[in-house]
C-alpha positions in Angstrom: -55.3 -10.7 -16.7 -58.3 -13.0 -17.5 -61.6 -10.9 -17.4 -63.6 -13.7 -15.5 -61.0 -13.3 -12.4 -62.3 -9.6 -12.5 -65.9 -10.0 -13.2 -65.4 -13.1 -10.3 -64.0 -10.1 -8.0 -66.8 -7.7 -8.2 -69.3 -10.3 -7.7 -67.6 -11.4 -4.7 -67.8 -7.5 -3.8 -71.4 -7.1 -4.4 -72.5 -10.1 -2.4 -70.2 -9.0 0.7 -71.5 -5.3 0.4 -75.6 -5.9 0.3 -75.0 -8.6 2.9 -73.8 -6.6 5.6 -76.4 -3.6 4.6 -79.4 -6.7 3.8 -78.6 -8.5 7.5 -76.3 -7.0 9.7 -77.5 -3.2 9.3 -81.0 -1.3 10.2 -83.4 -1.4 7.5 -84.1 2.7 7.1 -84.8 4.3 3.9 -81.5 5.1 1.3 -79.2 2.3 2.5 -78.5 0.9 -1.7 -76.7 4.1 -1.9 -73.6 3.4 1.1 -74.1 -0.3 -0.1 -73.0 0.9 -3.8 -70.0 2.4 -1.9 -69.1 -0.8 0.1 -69.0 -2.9 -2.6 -66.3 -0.3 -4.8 -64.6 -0.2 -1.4 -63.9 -4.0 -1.7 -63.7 -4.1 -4.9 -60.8 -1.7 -5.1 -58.8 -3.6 -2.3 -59.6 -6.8 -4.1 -58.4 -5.9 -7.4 -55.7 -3.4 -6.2 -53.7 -6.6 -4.4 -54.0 -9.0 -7.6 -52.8 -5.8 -9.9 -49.2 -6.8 -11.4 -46.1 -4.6 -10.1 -45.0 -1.8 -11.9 -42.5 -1.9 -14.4 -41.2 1.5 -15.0 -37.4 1.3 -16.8 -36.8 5.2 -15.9 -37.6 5.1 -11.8 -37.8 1.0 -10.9 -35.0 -1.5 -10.3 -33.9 -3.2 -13.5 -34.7 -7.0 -13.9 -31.3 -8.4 -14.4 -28.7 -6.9 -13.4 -24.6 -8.3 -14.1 -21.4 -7.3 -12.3 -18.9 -8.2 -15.1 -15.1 -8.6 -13.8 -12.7 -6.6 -15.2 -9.6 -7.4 -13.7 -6.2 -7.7 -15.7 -6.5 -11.7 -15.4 -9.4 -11.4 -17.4 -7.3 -10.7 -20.3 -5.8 -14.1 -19.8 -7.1 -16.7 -22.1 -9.9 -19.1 -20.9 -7.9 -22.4 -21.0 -3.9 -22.4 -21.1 -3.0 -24.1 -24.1 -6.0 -23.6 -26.0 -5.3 -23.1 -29.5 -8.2 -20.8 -30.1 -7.1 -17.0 -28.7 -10.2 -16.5 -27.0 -9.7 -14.4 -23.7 -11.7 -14.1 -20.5 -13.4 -10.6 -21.2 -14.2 -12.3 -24.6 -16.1 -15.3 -23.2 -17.4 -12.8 -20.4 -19.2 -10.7 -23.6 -20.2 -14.3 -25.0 -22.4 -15.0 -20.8 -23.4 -11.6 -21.4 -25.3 -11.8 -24.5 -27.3 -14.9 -23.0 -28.0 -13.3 -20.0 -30.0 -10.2 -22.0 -29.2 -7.9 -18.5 -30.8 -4.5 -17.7 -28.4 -3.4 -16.0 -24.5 -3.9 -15.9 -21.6 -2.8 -13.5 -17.8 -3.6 -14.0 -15.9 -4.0 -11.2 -12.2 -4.4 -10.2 -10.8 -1.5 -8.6 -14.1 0.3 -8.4 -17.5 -0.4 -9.2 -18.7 1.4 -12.7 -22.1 1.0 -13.7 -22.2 1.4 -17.9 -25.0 0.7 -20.1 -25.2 -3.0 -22.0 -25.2 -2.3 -25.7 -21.6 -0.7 -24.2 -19.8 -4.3 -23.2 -17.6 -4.5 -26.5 -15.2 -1.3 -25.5 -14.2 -2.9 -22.1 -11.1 -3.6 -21.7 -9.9 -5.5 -18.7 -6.9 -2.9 -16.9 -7.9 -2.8 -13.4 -5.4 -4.1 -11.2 -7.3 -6.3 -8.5 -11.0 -7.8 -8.4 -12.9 -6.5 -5.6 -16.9 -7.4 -5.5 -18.0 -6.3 -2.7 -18.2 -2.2 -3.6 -19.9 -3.8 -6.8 -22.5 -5.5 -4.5 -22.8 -2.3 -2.4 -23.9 -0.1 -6.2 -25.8 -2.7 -7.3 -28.4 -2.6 -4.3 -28.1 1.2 -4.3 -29.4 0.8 -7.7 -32.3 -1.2 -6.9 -31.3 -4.9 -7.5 -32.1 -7.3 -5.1 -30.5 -10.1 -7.0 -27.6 -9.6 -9.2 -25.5 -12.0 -11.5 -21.6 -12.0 -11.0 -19.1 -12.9 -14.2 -15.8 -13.6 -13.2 -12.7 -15.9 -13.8 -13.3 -16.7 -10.3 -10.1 -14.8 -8.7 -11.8 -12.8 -6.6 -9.9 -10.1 -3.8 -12.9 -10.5 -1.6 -14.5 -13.6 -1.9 -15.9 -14.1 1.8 -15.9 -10.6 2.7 -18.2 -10.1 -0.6 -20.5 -13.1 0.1 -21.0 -11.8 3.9 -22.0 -8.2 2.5 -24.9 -10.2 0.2 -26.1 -11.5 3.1 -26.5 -8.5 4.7 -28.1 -6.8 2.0 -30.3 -9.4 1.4 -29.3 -9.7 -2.2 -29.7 -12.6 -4.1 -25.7 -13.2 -6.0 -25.2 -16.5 -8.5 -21.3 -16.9 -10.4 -21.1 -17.1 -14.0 -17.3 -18.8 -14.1 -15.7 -18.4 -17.3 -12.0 -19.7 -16.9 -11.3 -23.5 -16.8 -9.1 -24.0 -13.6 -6.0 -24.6 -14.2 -2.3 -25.9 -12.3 0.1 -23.0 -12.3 2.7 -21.8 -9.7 3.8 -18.1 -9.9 6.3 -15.7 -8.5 4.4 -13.3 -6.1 7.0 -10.9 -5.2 11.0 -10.0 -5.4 12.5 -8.4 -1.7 15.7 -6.8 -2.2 17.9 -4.0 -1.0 17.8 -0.5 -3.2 21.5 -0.1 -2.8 24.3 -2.4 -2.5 28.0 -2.1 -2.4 30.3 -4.0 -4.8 31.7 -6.7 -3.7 29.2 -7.7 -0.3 26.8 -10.3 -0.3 23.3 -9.5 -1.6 20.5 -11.5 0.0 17.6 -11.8 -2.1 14.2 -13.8 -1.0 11.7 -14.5 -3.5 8.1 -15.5 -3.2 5.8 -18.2 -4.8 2.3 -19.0 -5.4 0.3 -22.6 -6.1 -2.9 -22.3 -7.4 -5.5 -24.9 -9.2 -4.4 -28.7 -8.7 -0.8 -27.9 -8.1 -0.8 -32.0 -7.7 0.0 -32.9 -11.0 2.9 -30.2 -11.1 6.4 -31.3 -10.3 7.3 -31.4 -5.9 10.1 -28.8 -6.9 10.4 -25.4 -8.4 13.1 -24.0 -9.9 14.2 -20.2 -9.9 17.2 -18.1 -11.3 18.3 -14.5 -10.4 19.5 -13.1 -14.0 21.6 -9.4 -14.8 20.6 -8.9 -18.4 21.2 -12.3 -19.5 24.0 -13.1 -17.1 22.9 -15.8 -14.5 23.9 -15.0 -11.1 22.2 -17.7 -9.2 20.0 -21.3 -9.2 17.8 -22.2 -5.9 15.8 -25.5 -6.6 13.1 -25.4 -3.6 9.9 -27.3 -3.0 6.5 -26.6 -4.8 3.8 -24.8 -2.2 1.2 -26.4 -1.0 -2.4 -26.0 -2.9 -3.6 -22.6 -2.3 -0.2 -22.1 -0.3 2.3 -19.5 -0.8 6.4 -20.5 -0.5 9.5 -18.3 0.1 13.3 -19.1 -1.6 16.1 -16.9 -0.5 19.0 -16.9 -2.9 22.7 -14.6 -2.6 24.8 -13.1 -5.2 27.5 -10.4 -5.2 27.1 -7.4 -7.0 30.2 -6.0 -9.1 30.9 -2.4 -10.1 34.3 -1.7 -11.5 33.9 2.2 -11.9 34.1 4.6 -9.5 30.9 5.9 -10.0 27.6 4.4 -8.6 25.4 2.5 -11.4 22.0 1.1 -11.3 21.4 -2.7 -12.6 18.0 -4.7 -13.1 18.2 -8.1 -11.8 15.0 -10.7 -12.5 14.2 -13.7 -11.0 12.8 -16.1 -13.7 10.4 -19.2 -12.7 11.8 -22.1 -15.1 10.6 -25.1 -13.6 7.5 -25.2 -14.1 7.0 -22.6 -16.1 3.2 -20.7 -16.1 1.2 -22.0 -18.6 0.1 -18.4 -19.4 3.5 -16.6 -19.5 2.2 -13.6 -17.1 3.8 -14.7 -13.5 6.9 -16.3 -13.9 9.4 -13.1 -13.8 9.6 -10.8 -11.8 12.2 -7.6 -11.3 13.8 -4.9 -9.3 16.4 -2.5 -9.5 19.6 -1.9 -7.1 22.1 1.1 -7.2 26.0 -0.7 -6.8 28.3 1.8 -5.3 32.0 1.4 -5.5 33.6 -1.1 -3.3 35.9 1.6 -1.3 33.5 3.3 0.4 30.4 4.4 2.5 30.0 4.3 6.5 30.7 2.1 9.1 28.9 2.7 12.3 29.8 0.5 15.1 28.2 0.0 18.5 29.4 -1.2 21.7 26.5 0.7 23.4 22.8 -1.7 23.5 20.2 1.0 22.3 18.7 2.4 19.7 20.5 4.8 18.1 21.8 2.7 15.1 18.3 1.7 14.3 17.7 5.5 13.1 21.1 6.9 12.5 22.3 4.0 9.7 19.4 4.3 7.6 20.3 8.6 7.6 24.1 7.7 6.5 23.1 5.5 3.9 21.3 8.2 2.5 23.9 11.0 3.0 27.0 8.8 2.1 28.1 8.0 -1.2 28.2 4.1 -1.0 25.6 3.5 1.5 26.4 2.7 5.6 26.5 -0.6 7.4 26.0 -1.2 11.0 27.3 -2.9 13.7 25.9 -3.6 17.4 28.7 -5.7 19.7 27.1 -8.9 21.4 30.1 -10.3 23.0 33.6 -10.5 22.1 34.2 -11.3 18.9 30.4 -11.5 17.9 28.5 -8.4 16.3 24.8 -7.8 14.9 24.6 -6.6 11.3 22.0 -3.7 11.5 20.3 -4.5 8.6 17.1 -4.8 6.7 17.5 -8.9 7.4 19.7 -8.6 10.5 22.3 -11.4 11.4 25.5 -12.5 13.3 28.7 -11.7 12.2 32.7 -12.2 13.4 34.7 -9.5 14.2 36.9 -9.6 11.2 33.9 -8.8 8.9 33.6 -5.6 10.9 37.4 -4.7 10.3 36.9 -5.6 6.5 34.0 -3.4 6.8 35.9 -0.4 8.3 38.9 -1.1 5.5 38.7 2.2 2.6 35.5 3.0 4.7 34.9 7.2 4.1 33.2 7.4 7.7 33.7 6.2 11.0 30.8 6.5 13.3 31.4 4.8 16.8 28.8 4.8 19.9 30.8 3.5 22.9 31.9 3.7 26.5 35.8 4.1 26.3 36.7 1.8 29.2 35.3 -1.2 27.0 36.2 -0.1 23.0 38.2 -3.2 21.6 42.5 -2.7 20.6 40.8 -2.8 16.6 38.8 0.4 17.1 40.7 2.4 19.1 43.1 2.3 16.5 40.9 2.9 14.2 39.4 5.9 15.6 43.6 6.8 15.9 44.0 6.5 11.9 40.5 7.4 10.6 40.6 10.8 8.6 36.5 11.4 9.3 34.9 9.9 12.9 31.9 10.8 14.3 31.8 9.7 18.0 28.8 9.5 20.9 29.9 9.6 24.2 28.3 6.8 26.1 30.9 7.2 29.2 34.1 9.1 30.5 37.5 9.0 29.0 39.7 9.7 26.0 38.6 9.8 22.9 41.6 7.9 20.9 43.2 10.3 18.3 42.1 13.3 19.3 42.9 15.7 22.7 39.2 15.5 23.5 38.4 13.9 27.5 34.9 12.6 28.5 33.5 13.0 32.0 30.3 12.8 33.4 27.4 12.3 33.1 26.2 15.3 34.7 22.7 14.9 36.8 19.5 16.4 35.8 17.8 16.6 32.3 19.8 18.5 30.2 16.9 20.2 26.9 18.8 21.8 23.9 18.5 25.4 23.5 18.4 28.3 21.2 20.1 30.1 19.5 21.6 28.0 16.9 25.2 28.2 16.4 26.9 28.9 13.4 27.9 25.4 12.0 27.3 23.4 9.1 24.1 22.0 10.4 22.9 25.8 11.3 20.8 26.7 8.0 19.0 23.1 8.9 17.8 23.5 12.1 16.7 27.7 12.1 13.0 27.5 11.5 13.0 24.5 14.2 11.4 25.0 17.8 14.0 23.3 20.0 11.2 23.6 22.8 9.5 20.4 21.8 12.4 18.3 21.8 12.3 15.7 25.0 15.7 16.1 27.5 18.7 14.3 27.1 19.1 12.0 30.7 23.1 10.9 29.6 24.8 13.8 28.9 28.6 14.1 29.2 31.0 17.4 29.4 33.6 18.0 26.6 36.9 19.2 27.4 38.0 20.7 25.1 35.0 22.2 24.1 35.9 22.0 20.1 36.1 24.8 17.3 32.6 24.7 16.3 29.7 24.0 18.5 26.8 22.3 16.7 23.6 22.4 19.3 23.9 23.3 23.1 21.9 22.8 26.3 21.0 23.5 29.2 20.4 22.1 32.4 16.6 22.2 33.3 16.1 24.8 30.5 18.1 27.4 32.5 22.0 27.9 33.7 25.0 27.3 31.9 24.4 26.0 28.7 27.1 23.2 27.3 27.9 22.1 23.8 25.6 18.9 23.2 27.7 18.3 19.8 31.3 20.0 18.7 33.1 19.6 15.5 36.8 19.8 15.3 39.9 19.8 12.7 43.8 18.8 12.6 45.3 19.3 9.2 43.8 16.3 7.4 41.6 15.0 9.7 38.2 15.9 10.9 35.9 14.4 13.9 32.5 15.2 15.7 32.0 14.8 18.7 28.6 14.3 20.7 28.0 14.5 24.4 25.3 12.2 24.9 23.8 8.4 22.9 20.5 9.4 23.4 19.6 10.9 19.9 17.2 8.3 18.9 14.7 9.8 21.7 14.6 12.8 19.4 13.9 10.9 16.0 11.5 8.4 17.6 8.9 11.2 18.0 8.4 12.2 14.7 8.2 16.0 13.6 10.1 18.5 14.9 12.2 16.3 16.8 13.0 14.3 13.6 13.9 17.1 11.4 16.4 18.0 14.3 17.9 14.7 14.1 18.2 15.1 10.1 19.5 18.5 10.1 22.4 17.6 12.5 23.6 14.9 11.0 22.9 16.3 7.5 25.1 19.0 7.7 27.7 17.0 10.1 28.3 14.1 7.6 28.5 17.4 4.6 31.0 19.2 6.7 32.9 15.5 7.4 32.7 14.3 4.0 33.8 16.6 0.9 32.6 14.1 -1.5 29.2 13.5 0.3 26.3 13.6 -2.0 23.1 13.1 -0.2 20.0 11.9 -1.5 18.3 14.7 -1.7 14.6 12.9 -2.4 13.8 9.0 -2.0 11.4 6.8 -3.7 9.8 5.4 -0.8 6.8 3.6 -3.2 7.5 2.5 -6.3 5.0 3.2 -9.4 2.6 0.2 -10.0 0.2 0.3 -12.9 -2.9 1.7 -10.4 -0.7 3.3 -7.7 1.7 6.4 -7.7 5.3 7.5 -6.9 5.8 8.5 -4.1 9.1 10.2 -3.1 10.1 11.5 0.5 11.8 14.7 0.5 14.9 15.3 2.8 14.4 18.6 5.0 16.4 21.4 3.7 16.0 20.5 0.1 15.1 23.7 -2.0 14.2 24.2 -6.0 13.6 20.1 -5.9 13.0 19.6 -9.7 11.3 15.9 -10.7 11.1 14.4 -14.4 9.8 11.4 -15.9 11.0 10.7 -19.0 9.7 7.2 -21.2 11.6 5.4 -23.5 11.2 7.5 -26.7 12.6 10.3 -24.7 9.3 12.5 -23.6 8.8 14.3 -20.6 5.8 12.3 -19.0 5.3 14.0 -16.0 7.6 16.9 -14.3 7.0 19.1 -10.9 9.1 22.0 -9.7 8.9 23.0 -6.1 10.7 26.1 -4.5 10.1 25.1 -0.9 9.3 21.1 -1.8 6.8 19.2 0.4 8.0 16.4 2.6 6.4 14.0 0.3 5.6 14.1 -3.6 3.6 12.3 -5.4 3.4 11.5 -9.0 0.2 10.7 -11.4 -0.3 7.1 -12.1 1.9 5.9 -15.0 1.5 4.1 -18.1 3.3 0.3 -17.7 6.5 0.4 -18.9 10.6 1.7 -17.9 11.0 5.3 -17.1 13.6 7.4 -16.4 13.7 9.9 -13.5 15.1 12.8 -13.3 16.1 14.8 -10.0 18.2 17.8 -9.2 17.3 20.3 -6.1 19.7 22.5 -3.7 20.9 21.4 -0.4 23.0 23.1 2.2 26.0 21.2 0.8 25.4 22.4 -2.2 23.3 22.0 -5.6 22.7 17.9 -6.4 21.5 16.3 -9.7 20.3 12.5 -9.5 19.0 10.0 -12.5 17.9 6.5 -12.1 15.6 4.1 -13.5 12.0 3.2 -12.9 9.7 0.4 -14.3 6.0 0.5 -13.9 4.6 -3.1 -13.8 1.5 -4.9 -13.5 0.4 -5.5 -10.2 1.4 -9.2 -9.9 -1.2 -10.7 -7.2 -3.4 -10.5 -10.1 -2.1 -12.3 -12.6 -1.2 -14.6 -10.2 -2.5 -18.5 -9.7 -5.6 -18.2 -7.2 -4.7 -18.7 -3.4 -7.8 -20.6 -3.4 -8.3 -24.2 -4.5 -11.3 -25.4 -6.5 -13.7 -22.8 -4.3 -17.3 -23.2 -5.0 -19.5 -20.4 -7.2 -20.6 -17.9 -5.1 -24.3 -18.7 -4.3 -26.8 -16.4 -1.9 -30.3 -16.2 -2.6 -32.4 -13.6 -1.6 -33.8 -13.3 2.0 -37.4 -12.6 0.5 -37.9 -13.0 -3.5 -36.9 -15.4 -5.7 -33.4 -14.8 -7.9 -33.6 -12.5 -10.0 -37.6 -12.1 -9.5 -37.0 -8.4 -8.9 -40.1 -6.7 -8.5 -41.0 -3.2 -8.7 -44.1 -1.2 -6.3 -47.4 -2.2 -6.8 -49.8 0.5 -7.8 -51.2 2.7 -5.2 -54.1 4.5 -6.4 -56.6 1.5 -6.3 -56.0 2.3 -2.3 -56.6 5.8 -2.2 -59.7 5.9 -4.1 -61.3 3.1 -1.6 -59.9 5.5 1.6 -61.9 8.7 0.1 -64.8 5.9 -0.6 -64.6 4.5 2.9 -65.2 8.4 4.2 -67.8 8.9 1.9 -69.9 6.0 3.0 -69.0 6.8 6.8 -70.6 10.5 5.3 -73.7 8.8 4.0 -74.2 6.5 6.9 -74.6 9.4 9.2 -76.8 11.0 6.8 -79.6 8.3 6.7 -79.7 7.2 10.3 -76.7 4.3 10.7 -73.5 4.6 12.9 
């Protein structure tokens, strides 16, 4: 600082100090001593206020601070087309070096703060871009101004520039991707099992990003087995910053007996993306032999099919479909995209079927089903009213009043070693429940009026030579499964061991994939009760053992480690109550694909917030504090030496 601005200052100081002791103070004998004082006193303040801030690299803020996105689109390259390979990350490094910053934090799925001479070994792997935990470090770390480098396809662009606002920190964009016109495939929806020869519906959805006007009004898609095609939708182009849906059907073939798994992508060739990362996109589906699986029809409006077909399907080989009656002729496919059908798809349905499950009140069961329930060699049956059960010697009648609870002990039954470490006590009371006459060979589950008195078999299981049928006294199962817990382990162990002891050649699932591997999220598989000795293996393509997990008494849910992109194989064997199961199937671990996808948001401006109180990136750190103290201790010492010579 210029030396006349601080020879200026203690003038200033010395005039204001023998002033006030010259004219505004007693004249008594040693007042140029306490006048000396005054004048350091206002010197001090004086030059304490125009003393530059602190810059301390160790303990202050740093001066520029960067928050560098490192997303997977930023391994796109800057301009489609271009014919020089230079990516986003590598003109992000080029904004970098001209910015000279202090400070730098990546962000994408996580803020990570890294030092700047370390920008060349980033690689850009994280699967989305969110800013606002970036913003959140950055002002933790003393910036009150920060410079963001992006391609500009942000997770969190509002919710980010809201939060800068709040902080009261300053935030400019550095864009480094030219915009471009791209559509992209944003996700594939279809079942995980099929049956061979039904109809597959499979709905596909799109993306338009950039100036989607100069792109054709129509898109066209294809489903694809290997490089079979199985199906061509042409559909109109989204919107700008819209998102479309195109639903296409095929129908799966399997000619062996055996169930087989098959990858089926759905390719975007018209128009294609520009950078070759969002037009495909893939799943796979487990085909099960046409002759097959369970039918579960309904004549009964409740809930029961909502949570019983979705337990077949896992305990029957070939899957279950569902059927609820609307009116004559007209039925409701209980299914993942539910729909109307005729009555004649239901008796296809029930033609080579391996199970029969029926819910309905006899007086009102169509000529088709009763004899079917006649001829079927494996029926499970609810009782939803009194009368005969066709094909059996079994009579309905009821229901008897009061709220009927189930009760322990467990009988021996196929279902027993299921249901023994369960407490019956929480279940909720059956309000429909019918007697059985004859009571059956095995009873499954009994109960008892109010929770004392005769107790009465709430499911019996019975067999003639070839045939075999289970019969339940009351609809109102779903009550049980709807409450979670307890009560939905009873529901599984029943039928569990019901559909076993029905079906010699069931094989259950013993553990589903419930979330599919992405490249920043796990497995996650969902154990069915009563599995034992569950063993898990991932195996890659060159044949090595990735990731494996042995459990004697398995939790409900496992979960894997995140895995490497790329096709797995998985490996699963565990003991039921039906016996010991082995299961393989494949698994492929792919990019998330929102973001490599075209931006849902057209031409959006840089992100801009200034600062509430300093200039951008004008970060200052604490002005010096001992200039102050000294001229405290100097203020007492006059007030000392005023006393001492006569002045208040």
């Amino acid at each position: 600082m210029n030396p006349s601005f601080w020879l200026l200052i203690g003038l200033f100081s010395v005039a204001i100090a023998f002033w006030a002791y010259g004219t505004r103070e007693e004249r008594v004998p040693g007042r140029l001593g306490p006048a000396t004082i005054r004048a350091l006193i206002v010197f001090l303040v004086l030059g304490g206020l125009a003393l530059p801030a602190f810059r301390d690299r160790a303990l202050g803020p740093p001066e520029r601070s960067v928050l560098l996105d490192i997303s997977r689109s930023m391994s796109l390259p800057v301009r489609a087309g271009s014919p020089i390979a230079l990516s986003r990350l590598d003109s992000a490094r080029i904004a970098l070096a001209a910015l000279q910053p202090d400070q730098v934090y990546l962000f994408g799925d996580n803020p990570i703060p890294i030092r700047p001479d370390s920008i060349t070994q980033v690689v850009a792997n994280h699967e989305s871009s969110l800013l606002e935990p970036a913003l959140r470090a950055a002002k933790l770390g003393g910036a009150d101004s920060v410079w963001v480098v992006t391609d500009g396809d942000l997770s969190d662009r509002s919710i980010a520039m809201t939060t800068a606002r709040s902080l009261g920190l300053g935030l400019r964009e550095v864009r480094i991707a030219a915009p471009t016109a791209r559509v992209g495939l944003a996700g594939l929806s279809m079942p995980g099992r099929a049956r061979s020869g039904d109809t597959v519906r499979v709905v596909v959805d799109l993306r338009a990003g950039g100036d989607v006007l100069t792109l054709p009004d129509t898109v066209t898609v294809e489903l694809r087995n290997n490089d079979e095609v199985l199906a061509t939708q042409v559909a109109q182009r989204p919107a700008p910053g819209r998102t479309g849906r195109i639903e296409m059907s095929f129908v799966p073939y399997n000619p062996t007996s055996d169930p087989v798994w098959e990858r089926y992508e759905v390719v975007l060739t018209k128009p294609g993306d520009p950078f070759g990362v969002s037009d495909r996109v893939s799943s796979w589906m487990e085909i099960s032999e046409s002759a097959g699986g369970a039918v579960f029809v309904s004549t009964v409006s409740d809930w029961e099919g909502r949570f019983l077909v979705p337990v077949l399907s896992r305990l029957v080989l070939g899957g279950a479909r569902g059927f609820l009656r609307l009116s004559d002729g007209r039925y409701l496919e209980l299914s993942a995209n539910p729909h109307i059908v005729d009555e004649d798809d239901v008796r296809r349905a029930l033609f080579g079927s391996k199970l029969l499950v029926v819910q309905a009140k006899l007086e009102g069961v169509p000529d088709w089903l009763t004899s079917a329930l006649r001829s079927h060699p494996r029926v499970l049956f609810f009782a939803a009213g009194p009368g005969d059960i066709p094909g059996t010697d079994v009579r309905i009648s009821g229901p008897l009043p009061g709220e009927w609870y189930a009760m322990s002990p467990i009988p021996a039954s196929p279902a027993a070693p299921l249901l023994t470490d369960i407490d019956l006590g929480v279940l909720p009371p059956v309000r429909e429940f019918y007697v059985l006459d004859p009571l059956g060979e095995g009873v499954v589950l009994n109960a008892s009026r109010n929770r004392r008195g005769e107790r009465r078999p709430l499911i019996t299981a019975r067999q003639r030579e070839d045939r075999r049928w289970v019969i339940s006294a009351t609809s109102e199962w779903w009550r049980w499964t709807l409450r979670g817990g307890a009560s939905e382990r009873v529901y599984d162990g029943v039928f569990s061991g019901m559909v076993g002891w029905l079906l010699e050649d069931a094989t259950p699932q013993l553990a589903v994939l419930v979330e599919p591997p992405t490249g920043n999220r796990p497995a996650v598989w969902r154990v069915r009760p009563s599995v034992t000795d569950l063993s898990i293996e991932v195996i890659d393509e060159s044949g090595s053992t990735v990731w494996s997990q042995v459990s004697v008494d398995p939790p409900a849910q496992i979960s894997s480690p995140v895995l490497d992109l790329g096709r797995y194989e998985v490996h699963l064997s565990a003991t039921a109550p039906e016996g010991s199961f082995r299961e393989e199937r494949p698994v492929e671990v792919l990019p998330d694909a929102i973001e490599l996808l075209p931006g849902s948001i057209v031409d959006v401006a840089n992100l801009t917030v200034d600062a509430q109180s300093q200039g951008f990136l004008s970060t200052k750190g604490p002005r010096p504090a001992w200039p102050f103290v000294i001229a405290m201790l100097l203020l007492c010492s006059e007030w000392v030496w005023r006393h001492r010579i006569g002045l208040r």
